[in-house]
MDAnalysis code that builds the backbone (N, CA, C; Angstrom):
import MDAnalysis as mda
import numpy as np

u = mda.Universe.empty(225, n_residues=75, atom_resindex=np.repeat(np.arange(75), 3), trajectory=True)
u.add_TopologyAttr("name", ["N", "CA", "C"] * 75)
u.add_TopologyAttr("resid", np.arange(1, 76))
u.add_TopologyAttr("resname", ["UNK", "UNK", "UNK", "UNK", "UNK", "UNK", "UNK", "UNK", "UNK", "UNK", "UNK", "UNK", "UNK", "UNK", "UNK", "UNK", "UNK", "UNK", "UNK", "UNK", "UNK", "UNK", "UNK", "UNK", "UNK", "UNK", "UNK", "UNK", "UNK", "UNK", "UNK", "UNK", "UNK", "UNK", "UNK", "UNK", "UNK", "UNK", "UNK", "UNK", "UNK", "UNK", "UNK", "UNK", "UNK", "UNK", "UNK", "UNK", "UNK", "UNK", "UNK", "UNK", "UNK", "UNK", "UNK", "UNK", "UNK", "UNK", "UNK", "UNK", "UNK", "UNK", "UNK", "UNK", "UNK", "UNK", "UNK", "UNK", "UNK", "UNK", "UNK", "UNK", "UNK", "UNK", "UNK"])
u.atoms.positions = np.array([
    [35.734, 105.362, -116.835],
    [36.334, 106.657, -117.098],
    [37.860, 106.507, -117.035],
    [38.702, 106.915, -118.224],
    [40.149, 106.592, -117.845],
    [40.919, 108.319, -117.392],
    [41.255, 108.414, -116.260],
    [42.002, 109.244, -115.731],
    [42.856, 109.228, -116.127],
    [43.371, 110.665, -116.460],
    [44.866, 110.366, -117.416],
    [46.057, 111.092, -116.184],
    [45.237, 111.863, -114.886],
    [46.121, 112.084, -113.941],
    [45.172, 112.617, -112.713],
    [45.799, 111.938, -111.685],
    [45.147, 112.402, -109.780],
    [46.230, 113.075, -109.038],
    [45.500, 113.533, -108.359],
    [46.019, 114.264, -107.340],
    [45.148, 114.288, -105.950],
    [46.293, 113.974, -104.762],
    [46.000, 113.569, -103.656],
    [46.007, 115.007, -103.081],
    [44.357, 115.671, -102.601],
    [44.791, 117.001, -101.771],
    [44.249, 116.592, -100.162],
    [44.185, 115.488, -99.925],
    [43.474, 114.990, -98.137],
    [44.414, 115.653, -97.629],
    [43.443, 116.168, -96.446],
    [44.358, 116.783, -95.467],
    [44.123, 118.769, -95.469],
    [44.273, 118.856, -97.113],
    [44.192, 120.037, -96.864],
    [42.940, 121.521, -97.694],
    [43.219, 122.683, -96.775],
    [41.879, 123.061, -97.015],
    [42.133, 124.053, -98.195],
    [40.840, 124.524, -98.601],
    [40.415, 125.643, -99.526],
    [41.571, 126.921, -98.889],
    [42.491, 127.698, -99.938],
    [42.448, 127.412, -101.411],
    [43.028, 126.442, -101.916],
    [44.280, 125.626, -101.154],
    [44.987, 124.251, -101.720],
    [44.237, 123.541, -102.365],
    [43.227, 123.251, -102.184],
    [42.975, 121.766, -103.312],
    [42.902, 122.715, -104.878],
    [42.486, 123.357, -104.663],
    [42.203, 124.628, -105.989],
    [43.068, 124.846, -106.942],
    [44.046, 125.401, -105.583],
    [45.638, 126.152, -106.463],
    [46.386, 124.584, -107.433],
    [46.238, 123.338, -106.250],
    [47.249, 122.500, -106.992],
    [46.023, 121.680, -108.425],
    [45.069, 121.499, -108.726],
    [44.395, 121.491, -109.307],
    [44.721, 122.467, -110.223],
    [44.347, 123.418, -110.171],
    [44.991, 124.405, -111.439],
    [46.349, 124.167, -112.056],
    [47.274, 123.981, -111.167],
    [48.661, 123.515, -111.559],
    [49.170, 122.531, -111.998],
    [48.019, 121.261, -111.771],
    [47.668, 120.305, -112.521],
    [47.555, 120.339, -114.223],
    [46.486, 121.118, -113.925],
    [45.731, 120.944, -115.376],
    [46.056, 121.981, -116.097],
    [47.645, 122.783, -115.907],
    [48.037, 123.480, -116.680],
    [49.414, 122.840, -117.380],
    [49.483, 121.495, -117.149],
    [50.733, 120.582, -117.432],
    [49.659, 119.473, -118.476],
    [48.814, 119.432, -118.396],
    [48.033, 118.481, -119.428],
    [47.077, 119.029, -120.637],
    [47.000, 117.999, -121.459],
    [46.496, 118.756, -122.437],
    [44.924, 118.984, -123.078],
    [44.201, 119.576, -123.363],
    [43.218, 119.247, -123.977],
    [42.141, 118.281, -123.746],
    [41.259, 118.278, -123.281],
    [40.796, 117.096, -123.115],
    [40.679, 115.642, -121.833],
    [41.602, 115.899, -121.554],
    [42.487, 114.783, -120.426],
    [41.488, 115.219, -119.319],
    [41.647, 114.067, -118.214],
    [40.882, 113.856, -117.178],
    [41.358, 114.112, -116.324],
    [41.717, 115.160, -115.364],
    [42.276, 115.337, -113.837],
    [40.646, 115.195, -112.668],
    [41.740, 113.997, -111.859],
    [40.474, 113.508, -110.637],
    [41.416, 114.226, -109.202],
    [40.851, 114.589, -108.362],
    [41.103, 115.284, -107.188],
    [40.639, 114.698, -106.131],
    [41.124, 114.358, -105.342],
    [40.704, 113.688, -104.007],
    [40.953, 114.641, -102.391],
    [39.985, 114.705, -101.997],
    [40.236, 115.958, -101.065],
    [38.985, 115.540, -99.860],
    [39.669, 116.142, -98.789],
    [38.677, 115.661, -97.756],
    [37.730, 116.890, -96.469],
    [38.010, 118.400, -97.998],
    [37.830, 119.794, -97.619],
    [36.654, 119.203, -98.209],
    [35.327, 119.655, -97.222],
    [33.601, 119.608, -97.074],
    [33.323, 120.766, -98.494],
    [34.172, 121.770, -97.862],
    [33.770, 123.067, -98.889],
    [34.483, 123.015, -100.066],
    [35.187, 122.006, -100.935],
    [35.642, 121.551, -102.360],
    [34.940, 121.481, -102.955],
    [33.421, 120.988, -102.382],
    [32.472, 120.572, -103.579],
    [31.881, 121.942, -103.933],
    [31.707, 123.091, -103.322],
    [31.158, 123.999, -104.007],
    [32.370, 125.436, -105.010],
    [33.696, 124.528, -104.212],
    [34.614, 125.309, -104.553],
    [35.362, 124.876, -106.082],
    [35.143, 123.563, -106.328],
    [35.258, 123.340, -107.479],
    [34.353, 123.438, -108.542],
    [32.508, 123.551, -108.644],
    [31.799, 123.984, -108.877],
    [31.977, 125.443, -109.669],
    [32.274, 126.145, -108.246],
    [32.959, 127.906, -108.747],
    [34.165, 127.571, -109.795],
    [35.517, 127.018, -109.763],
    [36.276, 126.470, -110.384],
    [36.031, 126.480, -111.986],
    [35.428, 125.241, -112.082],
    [35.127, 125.121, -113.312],
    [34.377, 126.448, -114.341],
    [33.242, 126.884, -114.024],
    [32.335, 128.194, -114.061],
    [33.545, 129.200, -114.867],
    [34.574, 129.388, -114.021],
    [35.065, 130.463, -113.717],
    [36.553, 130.388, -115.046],
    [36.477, 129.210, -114.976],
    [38.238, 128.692, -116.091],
    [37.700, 127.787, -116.869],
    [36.436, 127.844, -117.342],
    [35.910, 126.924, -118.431],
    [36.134, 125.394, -118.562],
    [36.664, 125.228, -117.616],
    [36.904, 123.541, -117.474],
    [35.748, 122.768, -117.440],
    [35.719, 121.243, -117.600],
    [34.677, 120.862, -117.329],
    [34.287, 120.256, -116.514],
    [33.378, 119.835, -115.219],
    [33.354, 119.417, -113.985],
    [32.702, 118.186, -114.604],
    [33.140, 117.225, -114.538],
    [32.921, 115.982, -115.315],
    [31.768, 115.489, -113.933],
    [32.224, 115.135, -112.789],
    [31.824, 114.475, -112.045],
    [32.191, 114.806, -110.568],
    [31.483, 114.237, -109.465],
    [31.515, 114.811, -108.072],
    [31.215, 113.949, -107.424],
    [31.837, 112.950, -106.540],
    [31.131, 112.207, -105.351],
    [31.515, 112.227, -104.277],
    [31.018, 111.790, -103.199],
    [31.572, 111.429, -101.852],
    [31.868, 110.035, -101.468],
    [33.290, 110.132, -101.415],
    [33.264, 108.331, -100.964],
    [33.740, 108.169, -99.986],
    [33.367, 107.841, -98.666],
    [33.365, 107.806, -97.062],
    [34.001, 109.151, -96.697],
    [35.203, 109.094, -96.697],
    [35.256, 110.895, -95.678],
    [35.552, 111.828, -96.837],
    [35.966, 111.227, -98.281],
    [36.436, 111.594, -98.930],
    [35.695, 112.436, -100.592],
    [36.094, 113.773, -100.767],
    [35.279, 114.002, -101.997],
    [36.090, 113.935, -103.338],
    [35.354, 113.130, -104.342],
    [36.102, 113.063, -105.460],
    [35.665, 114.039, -106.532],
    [36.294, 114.862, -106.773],
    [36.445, 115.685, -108.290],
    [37.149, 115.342, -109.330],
    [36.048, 115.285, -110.766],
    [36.909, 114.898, -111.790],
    [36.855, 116.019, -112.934],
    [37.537, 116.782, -113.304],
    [37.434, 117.762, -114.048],
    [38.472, 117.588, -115.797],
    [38.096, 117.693, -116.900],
    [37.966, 117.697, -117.922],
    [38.774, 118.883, -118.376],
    [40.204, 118.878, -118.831],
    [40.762, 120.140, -119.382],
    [40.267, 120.801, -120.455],
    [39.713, 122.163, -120.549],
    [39.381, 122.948, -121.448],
    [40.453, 122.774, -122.556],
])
């Protein structure tokens, strides 16, 4: 998968990983891959709502040791 941009939100909680995610993927275009790294438990259902809600696309979701990865797909 080529990421065309990440963003580091460890550390902090719901709504931050959200807000800067949005602010993200309002600087890229079309298509492009924004991945999110966050170590908020409640991201995974909050990006879920996210996508739903701003038509984006929730490409992908994992947990990798403390950490949850979101990769979302610009509308």
């Amino acid at each position: 998968m080529n990421i065309d941009k990440e963003i580091d939100t460890r550390g902090l909680n719901c709504p931050l990983p959200i807000l800067k995610a949005k602010k993200a993927l309002a600087d890229m275009k079309s298509g492009q891959l924004l991945k999110v790294v966050s170590t908020d438990a409640g991201s995974v259902r909050d990006f879920q709502a996210f996508a739903k809600q701003t038509g984006n696309e929730l490409v992908e979701q994992q947990e990798v040791g403390p950490d949850f990865v979101h990769v979302l797909r610009r509308r």
